[in-house]
PAVOVEX-137437 format. One line per 3 residues: number of its first residue (from 1); their letters; for each residue x, y, z of N, C-alpha, C. Coordinates in pm, whole numbers. Each point is the difference from the previous one (the first is absolute). Example, Ala and Ser with C-alpha at 12.3 -4.5 7.8 and 13.67 -1.06 7.14 Angstrom:
<rs>
1 = AS = 1319/-569/780/-89/119/0/90/120/0; -35/105/-72/82/119/6/-77/109/73
</rs>
This chain:
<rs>
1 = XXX = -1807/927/2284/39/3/-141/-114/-53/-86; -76/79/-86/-84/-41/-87/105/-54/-130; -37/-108/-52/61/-31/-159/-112/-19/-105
4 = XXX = 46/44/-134/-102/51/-45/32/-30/-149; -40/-126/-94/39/-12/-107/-101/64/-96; 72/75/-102/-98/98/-101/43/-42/-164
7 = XXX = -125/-39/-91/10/0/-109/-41/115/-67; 84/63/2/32/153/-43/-90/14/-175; -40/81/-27/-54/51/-128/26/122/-11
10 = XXX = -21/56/-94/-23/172/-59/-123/71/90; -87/-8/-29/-114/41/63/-71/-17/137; 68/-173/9/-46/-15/206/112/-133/-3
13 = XXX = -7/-47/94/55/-92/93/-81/-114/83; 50/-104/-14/-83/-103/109/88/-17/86; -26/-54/142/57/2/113/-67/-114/87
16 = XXX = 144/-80/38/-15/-96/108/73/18/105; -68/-4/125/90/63/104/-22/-100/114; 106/28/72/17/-72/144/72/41/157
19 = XXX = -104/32/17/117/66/186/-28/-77/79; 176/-18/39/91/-117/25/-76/10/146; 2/73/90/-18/-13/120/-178/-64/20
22 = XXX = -74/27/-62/-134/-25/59/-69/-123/-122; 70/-24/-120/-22/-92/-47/-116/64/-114; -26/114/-2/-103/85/-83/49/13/-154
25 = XXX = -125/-119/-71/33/30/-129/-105/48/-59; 68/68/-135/-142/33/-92/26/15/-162; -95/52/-62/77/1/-134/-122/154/-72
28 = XXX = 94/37/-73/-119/124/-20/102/54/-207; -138/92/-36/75/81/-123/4/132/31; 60/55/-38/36/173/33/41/49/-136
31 = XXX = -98/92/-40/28/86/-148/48/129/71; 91/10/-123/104/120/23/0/135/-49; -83/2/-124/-114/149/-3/-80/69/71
34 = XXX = -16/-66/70/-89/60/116/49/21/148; 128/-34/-8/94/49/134/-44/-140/139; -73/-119/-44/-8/-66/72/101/-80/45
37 = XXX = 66/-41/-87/99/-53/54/124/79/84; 54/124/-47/84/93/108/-108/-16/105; -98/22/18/-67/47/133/1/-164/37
40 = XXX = 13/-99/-6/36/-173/80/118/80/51; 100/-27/-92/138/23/51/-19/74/148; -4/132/-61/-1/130/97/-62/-22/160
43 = XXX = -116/-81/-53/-58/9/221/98/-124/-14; 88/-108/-15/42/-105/66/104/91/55; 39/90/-38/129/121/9/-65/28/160
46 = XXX = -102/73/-20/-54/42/115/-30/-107/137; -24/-73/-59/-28/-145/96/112/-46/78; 120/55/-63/99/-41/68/64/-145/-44
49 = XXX = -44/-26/-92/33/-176/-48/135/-36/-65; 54/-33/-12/151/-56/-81/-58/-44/-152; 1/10/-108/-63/-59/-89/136/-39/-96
52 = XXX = 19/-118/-42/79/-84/-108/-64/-27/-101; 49/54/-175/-83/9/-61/48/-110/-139; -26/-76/-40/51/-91/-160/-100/-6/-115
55 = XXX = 83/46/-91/-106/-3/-119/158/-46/-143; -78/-23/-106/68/-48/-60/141/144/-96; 46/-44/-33/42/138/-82/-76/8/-147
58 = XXX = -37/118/-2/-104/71/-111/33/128/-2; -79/48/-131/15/130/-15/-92/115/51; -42/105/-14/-48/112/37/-49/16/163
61 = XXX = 122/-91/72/-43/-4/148/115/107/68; 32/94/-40/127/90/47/-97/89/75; -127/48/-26/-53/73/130/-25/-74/74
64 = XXX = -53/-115/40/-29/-88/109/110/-54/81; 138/-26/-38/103/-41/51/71/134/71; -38/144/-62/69/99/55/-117/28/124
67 = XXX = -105/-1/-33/-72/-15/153/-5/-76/134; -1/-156/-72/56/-32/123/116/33/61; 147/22/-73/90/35/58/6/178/94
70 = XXX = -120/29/-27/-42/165/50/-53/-76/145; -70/-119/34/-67/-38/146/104/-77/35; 126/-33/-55/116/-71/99/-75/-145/-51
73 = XXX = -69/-63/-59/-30/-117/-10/102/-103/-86; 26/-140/24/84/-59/-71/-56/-43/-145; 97/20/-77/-77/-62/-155/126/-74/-78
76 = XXX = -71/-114/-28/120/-105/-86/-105/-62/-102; 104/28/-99/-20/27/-154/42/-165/-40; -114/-75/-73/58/-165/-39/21/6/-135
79 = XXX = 64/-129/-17/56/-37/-139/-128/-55/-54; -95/60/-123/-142/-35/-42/19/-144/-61; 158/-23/-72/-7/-134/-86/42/-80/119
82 = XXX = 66/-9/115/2/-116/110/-135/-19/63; -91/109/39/-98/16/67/-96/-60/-70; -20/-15/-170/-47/-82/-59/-13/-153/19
85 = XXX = 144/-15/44/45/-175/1/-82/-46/120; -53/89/85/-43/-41/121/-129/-47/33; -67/44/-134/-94/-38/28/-50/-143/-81
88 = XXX = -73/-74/131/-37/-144/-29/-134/-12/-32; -93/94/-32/-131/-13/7/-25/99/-153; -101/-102/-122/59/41/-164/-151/164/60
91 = XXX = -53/5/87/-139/72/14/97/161/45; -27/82/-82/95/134/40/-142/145/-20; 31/32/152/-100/136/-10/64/86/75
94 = XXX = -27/119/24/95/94/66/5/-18/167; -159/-83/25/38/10/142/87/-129/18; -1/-133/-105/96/-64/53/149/26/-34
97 = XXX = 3/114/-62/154/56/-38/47/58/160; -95/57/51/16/78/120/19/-116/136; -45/-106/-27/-8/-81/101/142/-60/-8
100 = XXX = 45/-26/-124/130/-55/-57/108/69/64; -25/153/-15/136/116/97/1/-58/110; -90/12/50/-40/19/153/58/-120/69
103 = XXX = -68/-146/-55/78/-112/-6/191/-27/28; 36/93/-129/186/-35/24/31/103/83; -100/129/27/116/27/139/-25/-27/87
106 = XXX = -95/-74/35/-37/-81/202/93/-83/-59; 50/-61/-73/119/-170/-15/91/45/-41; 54/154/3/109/58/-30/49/-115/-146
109 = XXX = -96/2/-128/85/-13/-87/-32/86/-146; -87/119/79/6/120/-73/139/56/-123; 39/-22/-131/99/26/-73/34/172/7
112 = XXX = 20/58/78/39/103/16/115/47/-79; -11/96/-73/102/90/-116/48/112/29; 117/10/-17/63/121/26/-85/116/-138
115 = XXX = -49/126/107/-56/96/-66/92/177/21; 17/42/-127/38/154/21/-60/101/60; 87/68/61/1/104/60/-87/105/-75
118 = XXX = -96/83/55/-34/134/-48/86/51/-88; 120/62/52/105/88/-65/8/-107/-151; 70/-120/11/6/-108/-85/-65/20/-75
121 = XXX = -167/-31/10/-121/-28/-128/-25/164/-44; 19/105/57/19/112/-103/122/74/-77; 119/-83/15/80/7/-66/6/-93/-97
124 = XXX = -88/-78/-25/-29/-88/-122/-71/57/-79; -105/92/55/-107/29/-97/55/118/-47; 142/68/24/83/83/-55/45/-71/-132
127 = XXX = 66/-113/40/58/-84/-141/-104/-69/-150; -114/-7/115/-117/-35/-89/-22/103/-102; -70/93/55/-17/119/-43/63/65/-138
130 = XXX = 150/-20/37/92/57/-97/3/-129/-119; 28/-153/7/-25/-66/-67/-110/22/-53; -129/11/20/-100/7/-62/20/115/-142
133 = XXX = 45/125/65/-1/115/-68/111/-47/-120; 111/-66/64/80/-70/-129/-58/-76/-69; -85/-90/-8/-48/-31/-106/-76/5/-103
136 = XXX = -109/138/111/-88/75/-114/67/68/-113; 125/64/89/83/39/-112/62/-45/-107; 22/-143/12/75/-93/-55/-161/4/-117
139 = XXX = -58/-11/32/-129/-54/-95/0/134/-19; -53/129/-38/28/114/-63/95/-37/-129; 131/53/60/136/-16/-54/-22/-127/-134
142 = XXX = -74/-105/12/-13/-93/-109/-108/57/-132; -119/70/114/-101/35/-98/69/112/-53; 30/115/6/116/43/-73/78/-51/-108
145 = XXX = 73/-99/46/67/-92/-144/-82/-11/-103; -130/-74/47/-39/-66/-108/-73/85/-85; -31/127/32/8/156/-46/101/7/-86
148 = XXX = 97/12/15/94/51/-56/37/-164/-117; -18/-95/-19/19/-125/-42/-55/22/-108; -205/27/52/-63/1/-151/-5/96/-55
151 = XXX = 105/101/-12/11/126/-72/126/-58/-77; 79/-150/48/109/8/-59/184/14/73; -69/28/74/136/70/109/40/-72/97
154 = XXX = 96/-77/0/76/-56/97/103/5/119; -17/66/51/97/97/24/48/-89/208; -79/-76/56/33/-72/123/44/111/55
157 = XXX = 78/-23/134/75/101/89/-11/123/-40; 40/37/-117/0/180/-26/-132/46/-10; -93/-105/-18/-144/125/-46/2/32/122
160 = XXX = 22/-19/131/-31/75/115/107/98/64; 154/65/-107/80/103/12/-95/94/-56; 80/128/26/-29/150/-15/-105/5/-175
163 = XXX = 144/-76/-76/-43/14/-137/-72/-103/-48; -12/-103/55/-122/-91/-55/-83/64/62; -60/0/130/-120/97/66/-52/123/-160
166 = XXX = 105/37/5/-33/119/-123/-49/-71/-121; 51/-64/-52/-59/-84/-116/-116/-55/-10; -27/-78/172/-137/-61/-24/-74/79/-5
169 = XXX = -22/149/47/-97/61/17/-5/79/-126; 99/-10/-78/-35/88/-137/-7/-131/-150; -70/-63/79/-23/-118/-134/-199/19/5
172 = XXX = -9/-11/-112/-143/37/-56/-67/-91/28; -96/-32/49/-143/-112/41/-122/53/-20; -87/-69/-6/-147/2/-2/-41/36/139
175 = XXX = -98/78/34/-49/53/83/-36/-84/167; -35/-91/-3/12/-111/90/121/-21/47; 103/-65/-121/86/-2/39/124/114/68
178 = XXX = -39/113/-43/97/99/49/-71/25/165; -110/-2/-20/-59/19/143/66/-83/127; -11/-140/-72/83/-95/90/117/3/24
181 = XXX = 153/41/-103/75/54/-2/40/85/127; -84/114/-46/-22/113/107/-24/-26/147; -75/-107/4/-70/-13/174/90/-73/53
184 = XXX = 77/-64/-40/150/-149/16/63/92/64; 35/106/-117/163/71/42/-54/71/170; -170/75/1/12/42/90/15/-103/127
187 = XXX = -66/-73/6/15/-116/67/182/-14/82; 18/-45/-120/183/-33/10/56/142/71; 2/90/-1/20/111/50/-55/47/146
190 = XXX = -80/-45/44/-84/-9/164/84/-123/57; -4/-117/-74/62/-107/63/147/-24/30; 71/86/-102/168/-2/34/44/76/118
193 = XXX = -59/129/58/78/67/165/-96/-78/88; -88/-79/-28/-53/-83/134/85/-71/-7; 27/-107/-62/99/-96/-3/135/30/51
196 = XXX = 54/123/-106/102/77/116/27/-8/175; -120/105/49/-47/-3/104/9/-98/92; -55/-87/-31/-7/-152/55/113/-71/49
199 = XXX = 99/-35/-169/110/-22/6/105/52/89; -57/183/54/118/7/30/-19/-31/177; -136/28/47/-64/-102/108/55/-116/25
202 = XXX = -10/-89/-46/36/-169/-31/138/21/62; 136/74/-59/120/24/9/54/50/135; -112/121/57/42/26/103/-51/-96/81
205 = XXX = -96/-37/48/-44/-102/94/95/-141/-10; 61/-43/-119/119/-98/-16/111/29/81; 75/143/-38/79/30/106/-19/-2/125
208 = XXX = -91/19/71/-29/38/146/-3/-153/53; 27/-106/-82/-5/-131/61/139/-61/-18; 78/-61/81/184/-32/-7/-7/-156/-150
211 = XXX = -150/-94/91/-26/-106/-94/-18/25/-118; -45/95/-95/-17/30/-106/90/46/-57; 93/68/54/162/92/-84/95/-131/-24
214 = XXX = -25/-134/143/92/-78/-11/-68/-102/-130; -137/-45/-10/-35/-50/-139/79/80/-148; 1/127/37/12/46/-114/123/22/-31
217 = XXX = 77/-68/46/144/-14/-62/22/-141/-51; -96/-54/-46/-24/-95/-38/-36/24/-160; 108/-92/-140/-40/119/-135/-119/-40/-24
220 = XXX = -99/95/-55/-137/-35/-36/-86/70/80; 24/37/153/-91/13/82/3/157/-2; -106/86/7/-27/97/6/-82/71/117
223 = XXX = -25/109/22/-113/32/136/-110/-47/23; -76/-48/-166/-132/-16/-11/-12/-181/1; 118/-97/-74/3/-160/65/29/19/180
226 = XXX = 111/55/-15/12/10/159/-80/40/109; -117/86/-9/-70/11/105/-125/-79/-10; -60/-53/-92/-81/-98/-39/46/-111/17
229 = XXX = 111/-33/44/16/-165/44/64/1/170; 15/173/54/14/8/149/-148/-32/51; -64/117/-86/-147/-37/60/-86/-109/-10
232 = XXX = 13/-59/-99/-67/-131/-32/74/-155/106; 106/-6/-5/68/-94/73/-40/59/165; -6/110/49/27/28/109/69/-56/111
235 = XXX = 2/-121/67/145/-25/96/44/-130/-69; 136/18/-13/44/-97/-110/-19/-130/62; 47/28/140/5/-120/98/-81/-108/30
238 = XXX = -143/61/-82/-88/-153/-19/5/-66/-82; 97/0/-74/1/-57/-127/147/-85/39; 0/-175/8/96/-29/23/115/-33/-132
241 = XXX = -51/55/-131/120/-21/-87/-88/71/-91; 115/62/-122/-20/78/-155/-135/-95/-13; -24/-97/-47/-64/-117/-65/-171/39/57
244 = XXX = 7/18/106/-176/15/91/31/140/-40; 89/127/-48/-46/115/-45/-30/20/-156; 88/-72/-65/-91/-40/-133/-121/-35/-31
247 = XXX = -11/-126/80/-138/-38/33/-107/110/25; 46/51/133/-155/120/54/-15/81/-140; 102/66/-43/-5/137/-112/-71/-88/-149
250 = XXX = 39/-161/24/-105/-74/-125/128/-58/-130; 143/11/47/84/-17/-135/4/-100/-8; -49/-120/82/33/-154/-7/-72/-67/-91
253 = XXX = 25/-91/-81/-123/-64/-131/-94/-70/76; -73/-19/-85/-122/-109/94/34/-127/-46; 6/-98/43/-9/-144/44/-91/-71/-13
256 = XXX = -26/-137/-92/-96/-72/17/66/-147/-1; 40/-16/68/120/-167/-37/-126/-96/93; 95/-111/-69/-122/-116/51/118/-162/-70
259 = XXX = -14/-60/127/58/-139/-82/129/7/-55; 116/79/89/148/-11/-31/-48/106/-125; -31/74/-38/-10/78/-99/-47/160/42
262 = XXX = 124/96/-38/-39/145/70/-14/46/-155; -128/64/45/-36/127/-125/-28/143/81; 121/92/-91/-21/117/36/-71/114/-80
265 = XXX = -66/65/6/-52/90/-38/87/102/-15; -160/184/-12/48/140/-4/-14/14/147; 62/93/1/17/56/162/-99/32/74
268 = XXX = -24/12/118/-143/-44/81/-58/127/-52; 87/99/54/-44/134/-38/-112/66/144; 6/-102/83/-27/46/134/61/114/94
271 = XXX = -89/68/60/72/112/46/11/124/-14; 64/111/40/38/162/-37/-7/-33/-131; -73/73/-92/1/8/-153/68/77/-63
274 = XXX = 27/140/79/118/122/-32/135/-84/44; 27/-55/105/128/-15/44/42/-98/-153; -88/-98/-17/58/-104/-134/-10/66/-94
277 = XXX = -51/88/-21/51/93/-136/157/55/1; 2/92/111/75/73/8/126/-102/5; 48/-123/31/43/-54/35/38/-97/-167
280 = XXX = -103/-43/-94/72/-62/-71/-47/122/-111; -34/94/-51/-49/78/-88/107/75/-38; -40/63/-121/84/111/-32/-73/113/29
283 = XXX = 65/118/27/-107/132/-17/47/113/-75; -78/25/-127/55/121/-63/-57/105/19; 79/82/6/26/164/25/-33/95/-67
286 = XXX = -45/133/28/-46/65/-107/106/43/-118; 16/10/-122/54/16/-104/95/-124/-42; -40/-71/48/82/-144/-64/105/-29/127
289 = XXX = -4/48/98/133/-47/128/-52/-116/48; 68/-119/-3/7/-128/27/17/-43/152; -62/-47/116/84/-44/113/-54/-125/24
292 = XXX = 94/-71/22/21/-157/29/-102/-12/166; -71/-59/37/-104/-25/131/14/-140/58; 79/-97/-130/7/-146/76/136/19/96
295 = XXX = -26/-94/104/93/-14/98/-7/-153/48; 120/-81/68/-23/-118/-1/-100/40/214; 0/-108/45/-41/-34/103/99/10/104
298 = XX = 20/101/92/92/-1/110/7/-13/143; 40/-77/68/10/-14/115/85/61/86
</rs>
């Protein structure tokens, strides 16, 4: 069994390693533009070696984690703010970040995190996706208003029916401005059957899960809270009460007490950033349709 702690980056990786049987250590960097680092991986593949892999949790490491899991190799994903606490030495460089991994899993006190599934992390970037597109729209839909505002016209919810649509476009502007006018609506018009589309995606993939139909008989909860807090929570069972799921998703205030005296804050705001939207937000609909998104915390 080689073990092998990595301070993961965008561009390369540092690496501290150790195989257990012969006592062989070393420490090396491997850039990842240049296919050096797959080709480490790949001959230990060939070598026949067991390799255990820890790095902290970060972002843009989803090809490297789907590779190792392509050579059968083990990979555990740490908690970056515990993995922080660990370290006793104020001198921080990547190879002693790497020495630091490598460190808690020979003393097994590596903070290991429950991480999603393939299927999981691209059914998020379904929900992402469509959120995103909702809010460009949402920002459209305003610049519009304020179109229609400094001409005079107030019109909220209806400028975006049949006959406000008609109105805004037959109100007189200056050349700039009609241009802009013009490029909005097309805009708004590309962006409403994606959103569609999406939505109606989101809905079916809700159904096909029993946990999500049973959230959603819950008032408030819809396909799109409901499968964003299946996928985000993923097994409820690590979570030993509502209170540590508030917490992970970020609804708990922050705390600074000291001396028989608690001061609470705004909410940590730690966590899934869609799930706490969706969760205490409102979301409006195209032409003024209202739906309620807060839900309390359920166990």
């Amino acid at each position: 069994m080689m073990i092998i702690g990595v301070d993961y980056h965008p561009s390369f990786q540092t690496i501290a390693f150790l195989i257990e049987e012969t006592g062989e250590y070393g420490e090396q960097e491997l850039n990842h533009s240049d296919g050096e680092a797959e080709k480490f991986y790949r001959e230990l593949k060939q070598r026949g070696i067991s390799v255990r892999v820890g790095l902290e949790a970060t972002g843009y490491s989803r090809w490297f984690e789907r590779l190792l899991a392509e050579l059968g190799f083990e990979v555990w994903i740490g908690d970056a703010a515990e993995i922080k606490t660990k370290r006793v030495r104020k001198k921080k460089t990547d190879r002693e970040d790497a020495r630091l991994m490598l460190k808690l899993l020979l003393e097994n006190r590596f903070p290991r995190i429950w991480v999603p599934s393939p299927e999981n992390r691209d059914l998020r970037q379904l929900l992402w996706h469509r959120h995103r597109l909702v809010q460009m729209r949402t920002r459209i839909m305003n610049q519009l208003q304020a179109v229609a505002m400094n001409e005079g016209y107030r019109w909220k919810k209806k400028l975006f029916s049949a006959q406000g649509r008609a109105l805004l476009e037959k109100l007189s502007l200056a050349p700039w401005a009609s241009r802009r006018r013009k490029e909005l609506l097309e805009l708004l018009d590309q962006l409403d059957p994606k959103i569609v589309e999406l939505t109606a995606a989101v809905e079916h993939e809700a159904r096909k899960r029993p946990e999500v139909v049973q959230l959603m008989t819950h008032p408030g909860v819809g396909p799109i809270t409901g499968l964003a807090y299946v996928l985000v929570i993923g097994t409820p069972e690590r979570f030993p009460s509502g209170k540590q799921i508030g917490s992970y998703v970020g609804l708990i205030p922050c705390e600074n007490s000291s001396a028989g005296r608690q001061r609470l804050g705004h909410i940590s705001k730690q966590g899934n950033a869609l799930l706490r939207f969706l969760l205490v937000k409102r979301r409006r609909r195209p032409h003024g349709v209202t739906q309620t998104g807060g839900v309390g915390i359920c166990t």
